[in-house]
N, C-alpha and C positions, 0 to 999 in steps of 0.2 A: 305280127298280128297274133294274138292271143283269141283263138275258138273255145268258147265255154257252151256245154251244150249239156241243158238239165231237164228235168221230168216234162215238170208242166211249166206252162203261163205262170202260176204264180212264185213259181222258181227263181223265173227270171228277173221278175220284180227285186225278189227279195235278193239277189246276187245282186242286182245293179245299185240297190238301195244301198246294201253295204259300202260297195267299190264308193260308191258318191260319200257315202259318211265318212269314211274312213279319211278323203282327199280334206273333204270341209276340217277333222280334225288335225290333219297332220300341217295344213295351214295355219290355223290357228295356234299351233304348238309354237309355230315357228313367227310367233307372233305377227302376223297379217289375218286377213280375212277374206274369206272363199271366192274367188268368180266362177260361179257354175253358170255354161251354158244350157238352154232347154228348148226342149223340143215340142210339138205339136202333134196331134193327130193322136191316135187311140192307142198306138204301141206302148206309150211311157207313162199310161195313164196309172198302170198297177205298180211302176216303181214311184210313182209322187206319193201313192197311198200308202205305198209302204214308208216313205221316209217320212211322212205324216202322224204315221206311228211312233216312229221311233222320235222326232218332235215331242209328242202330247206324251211320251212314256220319260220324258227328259234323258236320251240317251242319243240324241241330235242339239247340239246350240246354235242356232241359225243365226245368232246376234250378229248385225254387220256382215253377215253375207249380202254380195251381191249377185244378179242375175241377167244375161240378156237371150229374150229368144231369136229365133233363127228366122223368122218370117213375119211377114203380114201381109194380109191380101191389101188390094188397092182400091179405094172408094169405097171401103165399108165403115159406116159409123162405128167408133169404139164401141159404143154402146151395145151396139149388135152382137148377140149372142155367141155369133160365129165368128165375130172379128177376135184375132189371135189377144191382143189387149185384154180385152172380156175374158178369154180361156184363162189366159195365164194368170190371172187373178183369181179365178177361181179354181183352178188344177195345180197351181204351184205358191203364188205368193201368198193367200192365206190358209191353205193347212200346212205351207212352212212357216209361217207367219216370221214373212221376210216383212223388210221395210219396203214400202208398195215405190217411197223415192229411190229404194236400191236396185228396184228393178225395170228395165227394158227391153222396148219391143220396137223394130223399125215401126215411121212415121208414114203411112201406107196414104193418109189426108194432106200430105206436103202437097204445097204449091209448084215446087222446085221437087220433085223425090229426085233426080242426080244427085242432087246437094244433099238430100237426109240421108243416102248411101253413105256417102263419102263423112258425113258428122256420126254415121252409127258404128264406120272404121275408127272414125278415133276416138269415140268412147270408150269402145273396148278396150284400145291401146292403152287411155286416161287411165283405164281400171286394171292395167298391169296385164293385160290377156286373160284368156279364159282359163280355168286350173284344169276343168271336166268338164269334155260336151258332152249333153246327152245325145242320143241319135236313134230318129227310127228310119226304118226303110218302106217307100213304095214298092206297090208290086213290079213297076218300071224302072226300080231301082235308084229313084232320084231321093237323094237327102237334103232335110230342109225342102224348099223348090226348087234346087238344083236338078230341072229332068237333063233326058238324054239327050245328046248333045253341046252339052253345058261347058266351057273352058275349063280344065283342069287346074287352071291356075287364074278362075276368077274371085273377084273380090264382092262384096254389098253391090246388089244390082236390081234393076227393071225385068220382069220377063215376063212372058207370055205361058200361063200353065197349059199344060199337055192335055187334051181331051179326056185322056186315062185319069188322070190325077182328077181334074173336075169332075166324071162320073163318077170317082170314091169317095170325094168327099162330099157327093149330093146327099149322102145321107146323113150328115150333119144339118141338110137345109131342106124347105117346104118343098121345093121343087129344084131339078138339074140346071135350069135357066137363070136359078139365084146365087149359084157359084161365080166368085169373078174371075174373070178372065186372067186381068193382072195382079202381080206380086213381087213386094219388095223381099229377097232374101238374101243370108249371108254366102256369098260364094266357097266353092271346094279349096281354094287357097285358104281361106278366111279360115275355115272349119280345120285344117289343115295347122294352124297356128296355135290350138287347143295344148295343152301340156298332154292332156289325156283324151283320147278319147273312147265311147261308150256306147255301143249299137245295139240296141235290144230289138227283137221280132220273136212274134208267136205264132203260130199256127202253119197248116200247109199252104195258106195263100201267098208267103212269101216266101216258101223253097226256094222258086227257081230265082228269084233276086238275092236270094243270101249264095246262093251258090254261085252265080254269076260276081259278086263282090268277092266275096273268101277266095272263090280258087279259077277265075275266067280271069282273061289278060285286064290289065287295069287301061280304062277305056273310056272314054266319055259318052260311049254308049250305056253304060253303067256308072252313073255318078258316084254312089257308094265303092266303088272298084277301088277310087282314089284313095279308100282308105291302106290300101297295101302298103303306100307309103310311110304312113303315120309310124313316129319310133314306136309311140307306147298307145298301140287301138287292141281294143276286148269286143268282141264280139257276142253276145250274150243270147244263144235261143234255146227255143224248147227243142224237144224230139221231132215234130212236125215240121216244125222251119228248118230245121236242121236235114231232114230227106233226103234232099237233092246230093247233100256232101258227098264226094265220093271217100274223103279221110275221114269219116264221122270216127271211127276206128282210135285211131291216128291221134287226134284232138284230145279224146277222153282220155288217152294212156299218157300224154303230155304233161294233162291238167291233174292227173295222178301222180306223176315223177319230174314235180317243178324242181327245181336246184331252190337251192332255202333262203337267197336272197332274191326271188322272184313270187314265192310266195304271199 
């Protein structure tokens, strides 16, 4: 696992933007075209702006990328504001101005959601796996919906969100009571299948979960922990998320004396 740890918030963006640009061209080099995973909630909202930028400045080609996010609540009309559909269209597929048919989101209105699990596992597979997840982290440390307690080795599933997680994301909604309860998301195996992956957090409300994932035994107590495993996971925070680190030290002199094919 690779700790990156810069000034501020808008650091982070801009280091994740890159790391993301860089994978979309080294695909394309290699004649194919991108499968970025993407994330929700307010951590990755300054790396979409930033690659938005780099989009409208023509130094991003998004042509034939494709995109799937990691969640959706259950019983929420698309339409809804807060339903992940709604986000990702507005946060990711048009200021990347991706193809809206290249991009999905689990099916949270199925009849059957087992069955839209199991169709959104083999999507991805259709689309060759994912090249880069992006990833934020809850204060409980759950990525994606994956909270604690979650299978280390599960795959697209049903669950029931954590009362933590509901109270933070009431502030996306009129009231606490308008959060759902259930949510389809991609499991920590699933995440786990990523070529790359990419965890960005800001500020000191998620120390203790960044530090609990980086350097606490990998745990299903801490879904993000899992990332220990991943060959090739970046961890991307500012100074304040970073805190907790006991090697903050350590990290920086690393990310200072890479060997020049890891650069």
């Amino acid at each position: 696992m690779q700790v990156v740890i810069v000034e501020q918030p808008g650091d982070v963006a801009s280091f994740a933007a890159s790391r993301i640009s860089d994978v979309v061209a080294r695909v394309a080099a290699s004649g194919k075209r991108a499968v970025l995973g993407v994330a929700t909630g307010s951590s990755p909202l300054g790396t979409y702006r930033a690659l938005a930028e780099l989009v409208s400045r023509g130094h991003l080609d998004t042509t034939g990328v494709s995109a799937f996010a990691l969640d959706e609540y259950v019983g929420l009309d698309y339409a809804h504001p807060e339903s992940y559909h709604s986000v990702v269209t507005r946060t990711v597929t048009e200021p990347l101005a991706l193809d809206p048919r290249r991009v999905h989101v689990p099916d949270g209105l199925a009849d059957d959601l087992p069955a839209a699990c199991s169709r959104y596992e083999e999507q991805i597979r259709a689309a060759g796996g994912i090249d880069v997840q992006l990833l934020g982290i809850g204060a409980n440390g759950h990525i994606g919906f994956n909270e604690p307690t979650s299978s280390l080795n599960s795959r697209t599933r049903l669950k029931t969100l954590a009362k933590r997680t509901r109270d933070d994301n009431a502030r996306f909604f009129d009231s606490p009571d308008q959060v759902p309860i259930h949510c389809l998301t991609q499991g920590l195996a699933t995440i786990l299948d990523a070529r790359q992956a990419l965890l960005v957090a800001q500020g000191v409300g998620k120390a203790e979960a960044i530090a609990a994932a980086v350097e606490g035994p990998v745990s299903a107590m801490c879904p993000a922990s899992v990332l220990q495993l991943h060959s090739h996971a970046t961890v991307v925070v500012d100074e304040a998320a970073a805190s907790r680190l006991r090697l903050r030290d350590y990290y920086s002199y690393v990310l200072t004396n890479l060997p020049s094919g890891d650069r």
